[in-house]
mmCIF file of the N, C-alpha and C atoms, coordinates in Angstrom:
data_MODEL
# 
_entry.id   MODEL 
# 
loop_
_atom_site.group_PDB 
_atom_site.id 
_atom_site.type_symbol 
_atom_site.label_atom_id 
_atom_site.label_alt_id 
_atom_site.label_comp_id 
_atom_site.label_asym_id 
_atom_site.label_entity_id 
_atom_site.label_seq_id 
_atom_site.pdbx_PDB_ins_code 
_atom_site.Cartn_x 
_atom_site.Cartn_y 
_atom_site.Cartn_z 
_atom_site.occupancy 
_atom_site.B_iso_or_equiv 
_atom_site.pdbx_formal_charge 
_atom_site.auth_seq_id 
_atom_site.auth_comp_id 
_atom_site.auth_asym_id 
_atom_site.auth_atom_id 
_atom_site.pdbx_PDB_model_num 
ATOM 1   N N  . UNK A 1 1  ? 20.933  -18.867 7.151   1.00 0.00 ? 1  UNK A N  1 
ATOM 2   C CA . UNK A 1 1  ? 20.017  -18.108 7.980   1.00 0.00 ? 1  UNK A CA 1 
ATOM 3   C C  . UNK A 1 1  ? 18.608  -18.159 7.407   1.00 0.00 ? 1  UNK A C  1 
ATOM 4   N N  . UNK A 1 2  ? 17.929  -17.675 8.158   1.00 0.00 ? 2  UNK A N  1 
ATOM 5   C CA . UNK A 1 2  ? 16.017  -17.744 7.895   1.00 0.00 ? 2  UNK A CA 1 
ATOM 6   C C  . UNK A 1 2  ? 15.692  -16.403 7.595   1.00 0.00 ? 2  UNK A C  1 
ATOM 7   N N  . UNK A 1 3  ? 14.790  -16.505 6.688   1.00 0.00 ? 3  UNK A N  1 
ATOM 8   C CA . UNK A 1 3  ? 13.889  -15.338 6.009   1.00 0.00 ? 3  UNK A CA 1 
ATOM 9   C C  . UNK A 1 3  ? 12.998  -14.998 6.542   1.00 0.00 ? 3  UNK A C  1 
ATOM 10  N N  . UNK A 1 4  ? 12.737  -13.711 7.337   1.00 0.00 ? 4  UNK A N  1 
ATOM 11  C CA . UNK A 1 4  ? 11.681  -13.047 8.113   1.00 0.00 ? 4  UNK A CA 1 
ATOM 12  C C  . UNK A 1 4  ? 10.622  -12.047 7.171   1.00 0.00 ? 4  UNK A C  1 
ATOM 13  N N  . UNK A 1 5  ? 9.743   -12.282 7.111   1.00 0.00 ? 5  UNK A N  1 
ATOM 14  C CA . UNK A 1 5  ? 8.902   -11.414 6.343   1.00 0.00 ? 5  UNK A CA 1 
ATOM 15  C C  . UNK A 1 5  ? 7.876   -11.034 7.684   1.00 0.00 ? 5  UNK A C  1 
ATOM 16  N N  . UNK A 1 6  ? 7.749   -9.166  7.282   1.00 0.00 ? 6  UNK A N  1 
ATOM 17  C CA . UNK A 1 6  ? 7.012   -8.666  8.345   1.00 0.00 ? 6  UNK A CA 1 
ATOM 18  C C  . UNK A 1 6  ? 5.991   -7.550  8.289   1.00 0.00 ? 6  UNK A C  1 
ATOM 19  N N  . UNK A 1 7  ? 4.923   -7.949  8.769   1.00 0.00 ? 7  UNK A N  1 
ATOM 20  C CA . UNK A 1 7  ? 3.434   -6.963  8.346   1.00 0.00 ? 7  UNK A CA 1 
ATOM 21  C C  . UNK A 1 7  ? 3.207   -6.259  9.273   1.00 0.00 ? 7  UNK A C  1 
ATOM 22  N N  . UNK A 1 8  ? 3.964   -5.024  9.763   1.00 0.00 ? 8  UNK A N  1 
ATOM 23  C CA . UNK A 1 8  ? 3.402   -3.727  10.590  1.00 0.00 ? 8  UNK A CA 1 
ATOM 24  C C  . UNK A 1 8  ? 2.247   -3.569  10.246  1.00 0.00 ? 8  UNK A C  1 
ATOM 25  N N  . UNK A 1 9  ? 1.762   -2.932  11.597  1.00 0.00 ? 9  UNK A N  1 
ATOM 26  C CA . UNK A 1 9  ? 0.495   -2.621  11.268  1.00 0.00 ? 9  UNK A CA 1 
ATOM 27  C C  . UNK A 1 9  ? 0.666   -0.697  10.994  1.00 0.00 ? 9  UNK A C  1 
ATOM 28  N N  . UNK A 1 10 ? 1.199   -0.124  11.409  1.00 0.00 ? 10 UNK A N  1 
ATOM 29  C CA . UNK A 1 10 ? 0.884   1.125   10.908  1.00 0.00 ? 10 UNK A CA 1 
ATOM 30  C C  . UNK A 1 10 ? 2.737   1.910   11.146  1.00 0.00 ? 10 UNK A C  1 
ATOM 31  N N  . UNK A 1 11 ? 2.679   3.215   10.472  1.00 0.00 ? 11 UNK A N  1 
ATOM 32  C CA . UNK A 1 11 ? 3.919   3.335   10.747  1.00 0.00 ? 11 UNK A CA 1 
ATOM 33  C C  . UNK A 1 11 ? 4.848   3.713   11.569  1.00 0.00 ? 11 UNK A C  1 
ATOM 34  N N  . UNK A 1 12 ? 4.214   3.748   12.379  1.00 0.00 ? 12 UNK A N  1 
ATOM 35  C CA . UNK A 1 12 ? 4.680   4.083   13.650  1.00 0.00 ? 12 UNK A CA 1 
ATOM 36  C C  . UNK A 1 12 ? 5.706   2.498   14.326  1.00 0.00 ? 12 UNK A C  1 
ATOM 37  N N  . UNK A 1 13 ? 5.251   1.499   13.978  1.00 0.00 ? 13 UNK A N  1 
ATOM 38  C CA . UNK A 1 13 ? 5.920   -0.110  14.324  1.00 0.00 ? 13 UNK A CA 1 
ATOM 39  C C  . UNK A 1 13 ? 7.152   0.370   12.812  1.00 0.00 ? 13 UNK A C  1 
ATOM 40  N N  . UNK A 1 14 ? 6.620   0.593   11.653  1.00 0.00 ? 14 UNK A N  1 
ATOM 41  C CA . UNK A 1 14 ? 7.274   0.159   10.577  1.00 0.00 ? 14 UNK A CA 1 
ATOM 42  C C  . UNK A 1 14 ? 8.489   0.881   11.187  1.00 0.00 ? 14 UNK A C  1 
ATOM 43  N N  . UNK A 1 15 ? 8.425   2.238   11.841  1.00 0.00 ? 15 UNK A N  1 
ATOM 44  C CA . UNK A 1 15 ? 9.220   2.621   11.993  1.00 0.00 ? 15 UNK A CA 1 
ATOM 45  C C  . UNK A 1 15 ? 10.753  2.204   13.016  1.00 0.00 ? 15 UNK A C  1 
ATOM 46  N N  . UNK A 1 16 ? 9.761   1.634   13.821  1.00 0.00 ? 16 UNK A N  1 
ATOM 47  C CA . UNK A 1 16 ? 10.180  0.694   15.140  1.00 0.00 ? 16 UNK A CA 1 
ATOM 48  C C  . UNK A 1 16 ? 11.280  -0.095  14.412  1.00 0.00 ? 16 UNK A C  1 
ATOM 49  N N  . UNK A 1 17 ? 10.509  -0.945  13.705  1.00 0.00 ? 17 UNK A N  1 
ATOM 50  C CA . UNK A 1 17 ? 11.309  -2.064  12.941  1.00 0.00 ? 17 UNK A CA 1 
ATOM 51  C C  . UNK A 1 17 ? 12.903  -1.518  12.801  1.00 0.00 ? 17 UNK A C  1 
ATOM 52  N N  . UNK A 1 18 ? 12.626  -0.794  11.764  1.00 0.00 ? 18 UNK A N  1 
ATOM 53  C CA . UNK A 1 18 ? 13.741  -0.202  10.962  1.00 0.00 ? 18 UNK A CA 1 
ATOM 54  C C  . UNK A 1 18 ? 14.996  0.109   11.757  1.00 0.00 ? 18 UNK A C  1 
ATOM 55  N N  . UNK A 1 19 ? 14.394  0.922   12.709  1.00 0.00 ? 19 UNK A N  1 
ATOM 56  C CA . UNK A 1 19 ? 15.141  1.282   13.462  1.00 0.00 ? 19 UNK A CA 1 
ATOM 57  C C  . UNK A 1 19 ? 16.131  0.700   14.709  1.00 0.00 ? 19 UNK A C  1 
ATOM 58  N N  . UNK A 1 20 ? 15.204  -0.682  15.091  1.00 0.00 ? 20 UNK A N  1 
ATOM 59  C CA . UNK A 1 20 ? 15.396  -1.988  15.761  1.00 0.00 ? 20 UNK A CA 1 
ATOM 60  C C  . UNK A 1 20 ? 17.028  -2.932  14.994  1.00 0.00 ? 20 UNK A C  1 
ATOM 61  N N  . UNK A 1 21 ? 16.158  -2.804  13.538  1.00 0.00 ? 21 UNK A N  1 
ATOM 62  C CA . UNK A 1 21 ? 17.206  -3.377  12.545  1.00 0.00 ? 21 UNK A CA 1 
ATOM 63  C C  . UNK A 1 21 ? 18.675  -2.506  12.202  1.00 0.00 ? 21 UNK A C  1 
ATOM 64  N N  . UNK A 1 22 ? 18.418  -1.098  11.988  1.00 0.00 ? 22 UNK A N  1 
ATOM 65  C CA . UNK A 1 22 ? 19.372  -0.907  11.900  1.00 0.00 ? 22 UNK A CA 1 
ATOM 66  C C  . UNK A 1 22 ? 20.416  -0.677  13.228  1.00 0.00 ? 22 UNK A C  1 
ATOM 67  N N  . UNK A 1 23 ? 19.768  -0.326  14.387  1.00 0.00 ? 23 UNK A N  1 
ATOM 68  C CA . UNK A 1 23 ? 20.689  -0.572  15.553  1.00 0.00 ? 23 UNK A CA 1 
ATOM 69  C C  . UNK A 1 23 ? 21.661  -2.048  15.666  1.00 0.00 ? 23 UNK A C  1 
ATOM 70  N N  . UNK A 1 24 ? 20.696  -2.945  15.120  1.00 0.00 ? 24 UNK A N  1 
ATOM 71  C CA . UNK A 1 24 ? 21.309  -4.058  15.403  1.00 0.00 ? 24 UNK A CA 1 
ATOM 72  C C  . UNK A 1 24 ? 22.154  -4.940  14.563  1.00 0.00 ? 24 UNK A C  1 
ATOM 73  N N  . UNK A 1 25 ? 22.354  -3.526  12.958  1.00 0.00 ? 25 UNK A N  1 
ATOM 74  C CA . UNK A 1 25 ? 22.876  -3.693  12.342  1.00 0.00 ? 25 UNK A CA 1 
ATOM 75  C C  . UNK A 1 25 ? 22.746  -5.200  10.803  1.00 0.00 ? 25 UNK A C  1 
ATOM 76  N N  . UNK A 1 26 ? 21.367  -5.276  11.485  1.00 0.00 ? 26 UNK A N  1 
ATOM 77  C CA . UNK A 1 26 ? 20.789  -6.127  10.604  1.00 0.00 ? 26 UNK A CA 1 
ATOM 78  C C  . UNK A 1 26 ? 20.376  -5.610  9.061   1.00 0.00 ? 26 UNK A C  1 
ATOM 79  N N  . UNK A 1 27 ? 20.762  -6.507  7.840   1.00 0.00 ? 27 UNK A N  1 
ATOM 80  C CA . UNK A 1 27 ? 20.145  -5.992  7.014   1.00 0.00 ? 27 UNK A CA 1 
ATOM 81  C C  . UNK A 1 27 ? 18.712  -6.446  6.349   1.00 0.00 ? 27 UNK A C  1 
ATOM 82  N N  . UNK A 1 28 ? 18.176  -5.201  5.483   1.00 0.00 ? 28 UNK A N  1 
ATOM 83  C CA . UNK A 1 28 ? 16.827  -5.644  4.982   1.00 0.00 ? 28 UNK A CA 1 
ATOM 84  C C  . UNK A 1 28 ? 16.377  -4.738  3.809   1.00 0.00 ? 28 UNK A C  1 
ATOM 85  N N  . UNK A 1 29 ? 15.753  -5.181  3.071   1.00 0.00 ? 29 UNK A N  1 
ATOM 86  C CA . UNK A 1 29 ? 15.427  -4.388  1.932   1.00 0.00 ? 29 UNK A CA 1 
ATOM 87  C C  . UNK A 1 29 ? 13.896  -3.881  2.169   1.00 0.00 ? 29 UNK A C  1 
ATOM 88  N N  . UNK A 1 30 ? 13.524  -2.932  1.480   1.00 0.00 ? 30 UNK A N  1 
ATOM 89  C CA . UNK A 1 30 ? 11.996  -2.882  1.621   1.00 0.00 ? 30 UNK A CA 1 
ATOM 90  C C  . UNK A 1 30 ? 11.528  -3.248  0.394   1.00 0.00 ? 30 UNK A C  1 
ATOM 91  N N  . UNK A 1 31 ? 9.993   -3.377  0.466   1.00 0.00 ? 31 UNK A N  1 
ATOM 92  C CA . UNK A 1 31 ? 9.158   -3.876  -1.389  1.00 0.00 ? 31 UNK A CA 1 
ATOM 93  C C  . UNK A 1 31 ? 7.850   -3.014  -0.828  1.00 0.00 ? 31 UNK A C  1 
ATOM 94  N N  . UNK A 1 32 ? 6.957   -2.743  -1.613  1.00 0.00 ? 32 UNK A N  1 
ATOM 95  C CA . UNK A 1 32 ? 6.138   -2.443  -1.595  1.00 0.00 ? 32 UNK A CA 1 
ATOM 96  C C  . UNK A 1 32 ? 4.860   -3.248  -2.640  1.00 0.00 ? 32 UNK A C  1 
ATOM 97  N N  . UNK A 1 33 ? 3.666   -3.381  -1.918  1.00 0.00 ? 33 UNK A N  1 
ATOM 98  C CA . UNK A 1 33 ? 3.372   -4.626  -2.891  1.00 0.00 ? 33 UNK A CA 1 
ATOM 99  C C  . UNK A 1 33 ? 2.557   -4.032  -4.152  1.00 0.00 ? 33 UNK A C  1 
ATOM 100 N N  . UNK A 1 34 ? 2.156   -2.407  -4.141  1.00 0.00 ? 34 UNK A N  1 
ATOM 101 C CA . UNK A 1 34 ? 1.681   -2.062  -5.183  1.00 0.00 ? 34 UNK A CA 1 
ATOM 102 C C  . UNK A 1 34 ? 2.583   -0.523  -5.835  1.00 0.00 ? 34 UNK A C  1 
ATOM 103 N N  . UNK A 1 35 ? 2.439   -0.531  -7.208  1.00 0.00 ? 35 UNK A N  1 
ATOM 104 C CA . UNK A 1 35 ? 2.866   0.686   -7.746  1.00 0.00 ? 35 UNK A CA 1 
ATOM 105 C C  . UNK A 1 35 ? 2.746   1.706   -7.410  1.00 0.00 ? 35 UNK A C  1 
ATOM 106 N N  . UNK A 1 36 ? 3.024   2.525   -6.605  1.00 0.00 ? 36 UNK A N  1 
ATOM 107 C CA . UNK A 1 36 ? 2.392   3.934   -5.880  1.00 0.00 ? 36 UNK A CA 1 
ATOM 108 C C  . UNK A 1 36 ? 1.309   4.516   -7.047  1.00 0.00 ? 36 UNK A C  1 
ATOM 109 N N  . UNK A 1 37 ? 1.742   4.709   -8.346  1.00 0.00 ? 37 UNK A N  1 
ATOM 110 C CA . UNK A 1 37 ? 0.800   5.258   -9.333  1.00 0.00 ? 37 UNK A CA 1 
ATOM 111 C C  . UNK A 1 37 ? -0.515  5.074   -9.206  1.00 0.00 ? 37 UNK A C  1 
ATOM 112 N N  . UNK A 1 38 ? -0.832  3.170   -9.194  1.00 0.00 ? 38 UNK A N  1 
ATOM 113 C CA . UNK A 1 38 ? -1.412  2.557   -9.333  1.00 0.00 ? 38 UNK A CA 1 
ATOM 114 C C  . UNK A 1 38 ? -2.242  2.820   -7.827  1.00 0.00 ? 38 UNK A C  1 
ATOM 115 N N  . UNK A 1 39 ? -1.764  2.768   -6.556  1.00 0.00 ? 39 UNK A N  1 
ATOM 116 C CA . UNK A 1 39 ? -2.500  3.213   -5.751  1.00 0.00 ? 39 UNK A CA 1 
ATOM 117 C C  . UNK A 1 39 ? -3.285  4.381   -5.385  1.00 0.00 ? 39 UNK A C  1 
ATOM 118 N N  . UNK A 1 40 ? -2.610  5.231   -6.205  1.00 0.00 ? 40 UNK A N  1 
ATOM 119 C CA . UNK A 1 40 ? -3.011  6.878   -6.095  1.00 0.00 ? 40 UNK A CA 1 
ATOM 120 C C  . UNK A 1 40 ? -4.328  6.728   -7.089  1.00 0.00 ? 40 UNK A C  1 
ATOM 121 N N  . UNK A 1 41 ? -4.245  6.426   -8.594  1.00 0.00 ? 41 UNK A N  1 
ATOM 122 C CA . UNK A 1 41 ? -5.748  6.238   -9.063  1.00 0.00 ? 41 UNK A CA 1 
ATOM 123 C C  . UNK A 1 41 ? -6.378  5.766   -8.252  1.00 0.00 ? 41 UNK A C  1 
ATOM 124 N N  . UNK A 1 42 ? -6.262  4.396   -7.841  1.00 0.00 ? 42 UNK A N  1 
ATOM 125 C CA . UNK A 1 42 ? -7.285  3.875   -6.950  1.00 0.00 ? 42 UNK A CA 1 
ATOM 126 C C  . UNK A 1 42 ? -8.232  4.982   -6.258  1.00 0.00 ? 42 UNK A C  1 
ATOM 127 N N  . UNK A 1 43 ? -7.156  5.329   -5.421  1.00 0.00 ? 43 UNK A N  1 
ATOM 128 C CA . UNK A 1 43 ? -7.594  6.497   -4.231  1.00 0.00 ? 43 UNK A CA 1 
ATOM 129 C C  . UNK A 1 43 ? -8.258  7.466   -4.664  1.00 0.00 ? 43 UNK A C  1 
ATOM 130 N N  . UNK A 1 44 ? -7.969  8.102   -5.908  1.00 0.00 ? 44 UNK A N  1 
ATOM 131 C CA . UNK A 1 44 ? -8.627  8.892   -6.623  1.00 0.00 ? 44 UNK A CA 1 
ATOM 132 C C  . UNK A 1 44 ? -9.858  8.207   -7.335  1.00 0.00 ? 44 UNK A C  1 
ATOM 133 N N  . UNK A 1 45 ? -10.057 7.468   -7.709  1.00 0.00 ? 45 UNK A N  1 
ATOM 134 C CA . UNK A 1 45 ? -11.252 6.901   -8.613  1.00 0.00 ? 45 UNK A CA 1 
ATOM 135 C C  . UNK A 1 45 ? -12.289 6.896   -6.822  1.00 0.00 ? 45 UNK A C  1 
ATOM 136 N N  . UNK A 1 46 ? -11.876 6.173   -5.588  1.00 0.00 ? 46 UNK A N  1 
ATOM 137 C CA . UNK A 1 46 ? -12.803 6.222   -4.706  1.00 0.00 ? 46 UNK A CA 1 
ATOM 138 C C  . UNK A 1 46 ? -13.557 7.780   -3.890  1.00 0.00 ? 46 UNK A C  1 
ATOM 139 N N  . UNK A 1 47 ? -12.183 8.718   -4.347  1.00 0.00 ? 47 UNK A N  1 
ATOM 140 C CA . UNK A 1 47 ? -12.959 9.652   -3.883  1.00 0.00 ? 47 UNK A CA 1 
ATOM 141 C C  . UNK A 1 47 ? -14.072 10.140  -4.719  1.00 0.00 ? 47 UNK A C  1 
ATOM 142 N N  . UNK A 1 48 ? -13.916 9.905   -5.899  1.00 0.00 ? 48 UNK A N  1 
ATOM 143 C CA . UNK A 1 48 ? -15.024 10.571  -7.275  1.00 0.00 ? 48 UNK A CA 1 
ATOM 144 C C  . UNK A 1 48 ? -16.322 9.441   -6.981  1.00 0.00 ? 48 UNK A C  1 
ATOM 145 N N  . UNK A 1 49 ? -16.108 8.122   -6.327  1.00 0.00 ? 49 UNK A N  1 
ATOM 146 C CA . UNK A 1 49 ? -17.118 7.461   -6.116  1.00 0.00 ? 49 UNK A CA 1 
ATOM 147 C C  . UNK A 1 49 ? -18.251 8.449   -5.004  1.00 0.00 ? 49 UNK A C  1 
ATOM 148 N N  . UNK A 1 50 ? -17.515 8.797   -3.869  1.00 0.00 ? 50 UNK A N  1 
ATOM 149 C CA . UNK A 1 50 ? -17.937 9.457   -3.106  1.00 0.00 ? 50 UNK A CA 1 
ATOM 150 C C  . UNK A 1 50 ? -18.358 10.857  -3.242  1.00 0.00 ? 50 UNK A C  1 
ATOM 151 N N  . UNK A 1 51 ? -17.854 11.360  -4.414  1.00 0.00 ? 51 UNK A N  1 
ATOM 152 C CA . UNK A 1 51 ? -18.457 12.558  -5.047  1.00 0.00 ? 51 UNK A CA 1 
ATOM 153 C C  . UNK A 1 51 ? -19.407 12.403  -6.200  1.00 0.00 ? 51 UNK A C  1 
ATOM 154 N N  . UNK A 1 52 ? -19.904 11.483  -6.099  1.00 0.00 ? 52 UNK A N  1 
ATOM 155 C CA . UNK A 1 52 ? -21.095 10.554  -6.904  1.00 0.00 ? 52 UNK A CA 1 
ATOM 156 C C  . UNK A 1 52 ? -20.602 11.524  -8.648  1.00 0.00 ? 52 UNK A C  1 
ATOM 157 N N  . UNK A 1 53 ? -19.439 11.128  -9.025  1.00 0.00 ? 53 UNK A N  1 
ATOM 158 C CA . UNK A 1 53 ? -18.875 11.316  -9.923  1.00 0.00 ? 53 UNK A CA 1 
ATOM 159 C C  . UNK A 1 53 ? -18.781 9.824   -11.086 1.00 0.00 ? 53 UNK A C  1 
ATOM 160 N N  . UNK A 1 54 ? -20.178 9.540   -10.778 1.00 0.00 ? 54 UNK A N  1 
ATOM 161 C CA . UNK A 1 54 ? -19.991 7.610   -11.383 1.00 0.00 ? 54 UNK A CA 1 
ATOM 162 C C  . UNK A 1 54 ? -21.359 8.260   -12.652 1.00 0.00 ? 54 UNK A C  1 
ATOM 163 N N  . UNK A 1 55 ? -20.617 6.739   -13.840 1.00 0.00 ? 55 UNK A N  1 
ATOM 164 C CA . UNK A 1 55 ? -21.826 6.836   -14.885 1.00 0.00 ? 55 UNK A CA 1 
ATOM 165 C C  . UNK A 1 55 ? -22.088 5.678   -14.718 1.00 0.00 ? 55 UNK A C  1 
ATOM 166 N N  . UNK A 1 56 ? -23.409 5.068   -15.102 1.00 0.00 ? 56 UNK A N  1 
ATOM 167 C CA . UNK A 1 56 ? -23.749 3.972   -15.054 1.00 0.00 ? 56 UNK A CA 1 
ATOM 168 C C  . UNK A 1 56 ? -24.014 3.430   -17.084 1.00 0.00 ? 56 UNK A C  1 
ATOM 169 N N  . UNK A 1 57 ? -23.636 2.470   -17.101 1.00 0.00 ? 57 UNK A N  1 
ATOM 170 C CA . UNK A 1 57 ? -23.651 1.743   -18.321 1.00 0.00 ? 57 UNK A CA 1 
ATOM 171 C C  . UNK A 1 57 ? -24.354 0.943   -18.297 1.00 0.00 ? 57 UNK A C  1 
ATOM 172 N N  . UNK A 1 58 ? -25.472 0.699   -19.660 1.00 0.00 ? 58 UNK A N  1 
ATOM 173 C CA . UNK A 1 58 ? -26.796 -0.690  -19.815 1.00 0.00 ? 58 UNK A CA 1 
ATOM 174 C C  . UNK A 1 58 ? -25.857 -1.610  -20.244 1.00 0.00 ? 58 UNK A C  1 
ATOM 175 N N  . UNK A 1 59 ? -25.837 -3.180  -19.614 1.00 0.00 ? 59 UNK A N  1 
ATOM 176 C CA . UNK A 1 59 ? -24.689 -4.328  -20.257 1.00 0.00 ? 59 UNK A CA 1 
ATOM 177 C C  . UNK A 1 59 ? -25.363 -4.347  -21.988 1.00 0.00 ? 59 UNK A C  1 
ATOM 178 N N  . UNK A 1 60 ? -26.744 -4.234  -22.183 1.00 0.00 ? 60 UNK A N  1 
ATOM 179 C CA . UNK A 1 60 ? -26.870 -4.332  -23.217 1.00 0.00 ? 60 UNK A CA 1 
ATOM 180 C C  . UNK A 1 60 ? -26.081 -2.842  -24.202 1.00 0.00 ? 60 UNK A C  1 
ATOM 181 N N  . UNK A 1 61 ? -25.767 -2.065  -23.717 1.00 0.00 ? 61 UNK A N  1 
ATOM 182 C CA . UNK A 1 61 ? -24.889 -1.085  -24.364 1.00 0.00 ? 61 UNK A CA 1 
ATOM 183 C C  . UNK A 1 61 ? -23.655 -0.882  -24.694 1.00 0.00 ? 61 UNK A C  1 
ATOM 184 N N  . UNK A 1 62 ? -23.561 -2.768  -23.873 1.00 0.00 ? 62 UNK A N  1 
ATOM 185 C CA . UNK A 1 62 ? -21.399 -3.106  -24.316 1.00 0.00 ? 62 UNK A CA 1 
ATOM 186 C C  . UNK A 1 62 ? -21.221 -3.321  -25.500 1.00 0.00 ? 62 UNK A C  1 
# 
């Protein structure tokens, strides 16, 4: 058999999917392509961007 790889766009399809699949008794694993941890700093470092929570560094001060 063939390998389907599939990019919902929001979760409302993801949900579709799943649900498509498991009616039809198909199986599938999920992955996620980043560490949740790792996304949550992210998210957090951009809101402190936006709370002009930034220092600026001289390169000559590396």
């Amino acid at each position: 058999m063939e390998t389907l790889i599939v990019h919902p766009d929001n979760k409302e399809q993801l949900s579709a999917l799943k649900a498509f699949m498991k009616a039809f008794k198909i199986s599938f694993e999920e992955k996620t392509s980043y560490d949740p941890d790792f996304v949550a700093k992210i998210q957090e470092s951009r809101e402190q961007v936006k709370r002009g929570e930034t220092r600026t560094i001289n390169i000559a001060d590396l």
